[in-house]
C-alpha positions as CSV (number, residue, x, y, z in Angstrom):
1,X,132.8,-113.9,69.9
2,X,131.6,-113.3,66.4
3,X,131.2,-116.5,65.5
4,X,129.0,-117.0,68.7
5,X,127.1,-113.7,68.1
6,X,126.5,-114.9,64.4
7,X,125.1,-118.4,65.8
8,X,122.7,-117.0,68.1
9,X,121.5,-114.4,65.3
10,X,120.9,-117.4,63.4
11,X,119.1,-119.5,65.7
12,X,116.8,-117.0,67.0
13,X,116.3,-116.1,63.4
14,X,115.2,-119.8,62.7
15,X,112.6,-119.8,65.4
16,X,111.2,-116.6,64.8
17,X,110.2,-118.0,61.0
18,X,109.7,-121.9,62.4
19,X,107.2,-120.0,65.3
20,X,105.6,-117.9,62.1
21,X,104.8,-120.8,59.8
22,X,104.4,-123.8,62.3
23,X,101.3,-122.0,63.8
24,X,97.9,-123.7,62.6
25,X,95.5,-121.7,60.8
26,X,92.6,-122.5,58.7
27,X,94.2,-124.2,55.3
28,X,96.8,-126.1,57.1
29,X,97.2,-129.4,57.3
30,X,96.3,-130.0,61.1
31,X,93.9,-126.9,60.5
32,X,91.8,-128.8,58.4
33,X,91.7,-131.5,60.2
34,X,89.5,-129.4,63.5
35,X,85.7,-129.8,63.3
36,X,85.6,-126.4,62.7
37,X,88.3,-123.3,62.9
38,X,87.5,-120.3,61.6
39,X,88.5,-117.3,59.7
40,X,91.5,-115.7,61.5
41,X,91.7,-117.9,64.3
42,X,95.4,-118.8,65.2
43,X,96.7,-121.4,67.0
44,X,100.3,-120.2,67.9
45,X,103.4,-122.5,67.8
46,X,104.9,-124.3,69.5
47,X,101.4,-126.1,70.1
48,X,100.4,-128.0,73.5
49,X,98.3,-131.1,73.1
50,X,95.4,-131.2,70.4
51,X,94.1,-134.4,70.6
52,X,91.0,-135.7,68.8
53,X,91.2,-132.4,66.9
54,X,87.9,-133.0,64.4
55,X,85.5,-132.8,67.9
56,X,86.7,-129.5,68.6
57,X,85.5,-126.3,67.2
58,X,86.6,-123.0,67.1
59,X,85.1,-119.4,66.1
60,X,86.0,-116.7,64.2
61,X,89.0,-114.4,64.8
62,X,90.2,-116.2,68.0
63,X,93.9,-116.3,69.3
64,X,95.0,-119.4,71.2
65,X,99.0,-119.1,72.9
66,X,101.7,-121.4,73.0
67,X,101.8,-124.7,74.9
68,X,98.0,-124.6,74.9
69,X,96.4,-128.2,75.5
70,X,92.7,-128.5,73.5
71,X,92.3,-131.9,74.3
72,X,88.4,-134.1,74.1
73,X,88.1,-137.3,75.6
74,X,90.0,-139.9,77.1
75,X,92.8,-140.6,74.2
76,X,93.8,-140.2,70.8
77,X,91.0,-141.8,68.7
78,X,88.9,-142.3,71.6
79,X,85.4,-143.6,69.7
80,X,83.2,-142.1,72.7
81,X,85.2,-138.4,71.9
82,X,82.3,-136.1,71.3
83,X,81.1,-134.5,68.1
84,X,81.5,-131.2,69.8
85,X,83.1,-131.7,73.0
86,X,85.2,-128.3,73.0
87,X,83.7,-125.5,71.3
88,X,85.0,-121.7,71.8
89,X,83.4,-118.8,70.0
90,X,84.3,-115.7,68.1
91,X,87.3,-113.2,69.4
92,X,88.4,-115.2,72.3
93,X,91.9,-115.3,73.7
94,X,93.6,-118.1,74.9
95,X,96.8,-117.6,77.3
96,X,99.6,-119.3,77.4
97,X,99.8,-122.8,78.9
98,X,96.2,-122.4,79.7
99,X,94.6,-126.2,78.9
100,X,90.6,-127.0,78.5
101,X,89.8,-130.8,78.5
102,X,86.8,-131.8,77.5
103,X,85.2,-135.4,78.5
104,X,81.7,-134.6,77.3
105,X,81.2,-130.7,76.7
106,X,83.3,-127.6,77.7
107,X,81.7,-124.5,75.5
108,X,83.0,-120.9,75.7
109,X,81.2,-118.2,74.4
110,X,82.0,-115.1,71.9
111,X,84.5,-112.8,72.9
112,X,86.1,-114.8,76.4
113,X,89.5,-114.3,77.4
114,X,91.2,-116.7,79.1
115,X,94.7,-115.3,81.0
116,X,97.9,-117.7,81.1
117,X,97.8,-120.9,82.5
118,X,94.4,-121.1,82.8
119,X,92.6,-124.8,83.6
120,X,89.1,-125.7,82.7
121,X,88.0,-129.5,82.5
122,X,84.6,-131.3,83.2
123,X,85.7,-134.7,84.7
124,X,88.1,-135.0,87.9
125,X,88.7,-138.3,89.6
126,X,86.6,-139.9,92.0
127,X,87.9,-141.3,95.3
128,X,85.5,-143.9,97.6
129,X,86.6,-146.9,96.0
130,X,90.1,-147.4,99.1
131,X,91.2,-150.1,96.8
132,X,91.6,-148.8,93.6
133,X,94.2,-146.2,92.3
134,X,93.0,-142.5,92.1
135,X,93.6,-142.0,88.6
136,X,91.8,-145.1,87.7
137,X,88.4,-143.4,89.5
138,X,86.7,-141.7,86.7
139,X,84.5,-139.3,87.8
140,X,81.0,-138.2,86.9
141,X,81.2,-135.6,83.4
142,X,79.4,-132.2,84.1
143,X,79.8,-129.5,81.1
144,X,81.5,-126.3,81.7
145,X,79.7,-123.4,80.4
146,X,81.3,-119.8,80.6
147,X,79.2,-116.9,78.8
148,X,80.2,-114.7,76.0
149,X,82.6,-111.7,77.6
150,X,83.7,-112.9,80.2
151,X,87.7,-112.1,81.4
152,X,89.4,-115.3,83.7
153,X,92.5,-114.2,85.4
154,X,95.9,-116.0,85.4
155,X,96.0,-119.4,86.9
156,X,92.6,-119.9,87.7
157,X,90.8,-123.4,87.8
158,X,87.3,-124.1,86.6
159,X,86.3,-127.4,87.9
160,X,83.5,-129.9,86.6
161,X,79.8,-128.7,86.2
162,X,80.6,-125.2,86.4
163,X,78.6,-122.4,84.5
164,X,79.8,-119.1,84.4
165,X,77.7,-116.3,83.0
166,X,78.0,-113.1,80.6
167,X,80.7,-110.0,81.2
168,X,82.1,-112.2,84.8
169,X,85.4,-111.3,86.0
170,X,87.5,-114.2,87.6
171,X,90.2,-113.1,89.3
172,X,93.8,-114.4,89.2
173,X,94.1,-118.0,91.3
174,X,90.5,-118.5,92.1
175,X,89.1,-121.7,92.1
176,X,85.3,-121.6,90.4
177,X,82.5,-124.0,90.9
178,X,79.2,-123.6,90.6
179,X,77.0,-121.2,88.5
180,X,78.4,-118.0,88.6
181,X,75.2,-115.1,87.8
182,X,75.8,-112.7,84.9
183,X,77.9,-109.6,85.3
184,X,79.7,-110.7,88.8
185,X,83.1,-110.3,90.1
186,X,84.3,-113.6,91.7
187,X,87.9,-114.8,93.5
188,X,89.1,-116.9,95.7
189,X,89.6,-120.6,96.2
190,X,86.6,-121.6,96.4
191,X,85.4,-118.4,94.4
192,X,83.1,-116.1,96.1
193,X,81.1,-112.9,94.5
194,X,83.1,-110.1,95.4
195,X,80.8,-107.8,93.2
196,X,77.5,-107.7,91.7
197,X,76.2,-105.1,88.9
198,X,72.9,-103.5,90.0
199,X,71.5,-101.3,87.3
200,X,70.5,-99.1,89.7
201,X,73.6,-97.9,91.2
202,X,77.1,-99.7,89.9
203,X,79.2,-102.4,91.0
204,X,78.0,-103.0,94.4
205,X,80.5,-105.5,96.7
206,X,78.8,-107.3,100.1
207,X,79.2,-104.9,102.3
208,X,77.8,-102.0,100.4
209,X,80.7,-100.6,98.9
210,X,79.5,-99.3,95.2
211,X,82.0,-98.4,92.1
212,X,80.2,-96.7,89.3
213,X,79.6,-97.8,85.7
214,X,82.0,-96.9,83.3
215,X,81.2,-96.4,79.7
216,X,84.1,-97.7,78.1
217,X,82.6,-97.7,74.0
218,X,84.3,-95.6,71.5
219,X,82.9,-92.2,71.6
């Protein structure tokens, strides 16, 4: 029983330093190797797929989890991989297991949070040809756009062509397509407004049901 209790102090001791120095930073080796990642931004370890790492770029300050896929283009090296296929601003969040896979142009703004396994992507597959094999039907690429402050819940899928705006809640398991207006609450699969902000009154849902505004800055 020591010798067992020992060993597992030792193990988890060894992956709490390998998790602390295998995370890439600015002024790392794989760091350095991103089109841009900025001061403070972490990318935690152990890492998902990064792959074509110099057309993706990342803010300031940013925290992406573990097993997070960053991915542009169709393969490692691809020569059609975009300068700036992913992009993701200042302060955002990342959850864990959440991928973004960008064909052409995925862009996140300042200060979005993304919840845990999270899936954005702006290609699918296409379907009409009978005799060809679905995965070999590229689709059409149409960017993703989601606005600066805006909060997507655990699970959810953002599909091709999608722009989401400023301060939107997307809730847990929805399934978003579409434009989505500024300052909305959407869920559901497919998404569906569930609240809009009117300056006039608060957070007004479809049927008329209104929550007021909060003031939520430091006093």
């Amino acid at each position: 029983m020591i010798a067992r209790r020992l060993l597992n102090r030792a193990v988890h001791a060894a992956w709490t330093w390998t998790q602390r120095v295998g995370d890439v930073r600015p002024g790392t080796n794989l760091g350095d190797r991103f089109g841009a990642l900025g001061d403070g931004t972490s990318i935690a370890f152990p890492v998902g797929t990064l792959m074509n790492v110099g057309s993706i770029h990342v803010g300031r300050e940013t925290l992406v989890g573990r097993h997070v896929t960053l991915s542009v283009g169709y393969g490692a090296g691809d020569p059609g991989a975009r300068p700036r296929g992913l992009v993701i601003g200042d302060r955002c969040v990342i959850g864990a297991r959440s991928t973004l896979t960008a064909h052409e142009s995925i862009e996140l703004g300042d200060d979005v949070w993304l919840g845990q396994d999270v899936f954005v992507c702006d290609a699918s597959h296409g379907y009409q040809d009978p005799a060809t094999p679905i995965g070999r039907q590229m689709g059409p690429h149409a960017p993703v756009r989601i606005g600066a402050g805006t909060w997507i819940g655990h699970g959810a899928i953002v599909l091709p062509g999608t722009t989401i705006g400023r301060h939107v809640v997307v809730a847990a398991g929805s399934v978003v397509r579409g434009t989505v207006e500024d300052h909305a609450v959407v869920g559901g699969s497919p998404a569906r407004v569930l609240r809009r902000f009117d300056a006039g009154l608060g957070w007004v849902s479809p049927s008329g049901d209104v929550r007021p505004v909060l003031d939520a800055s430091p006093s």
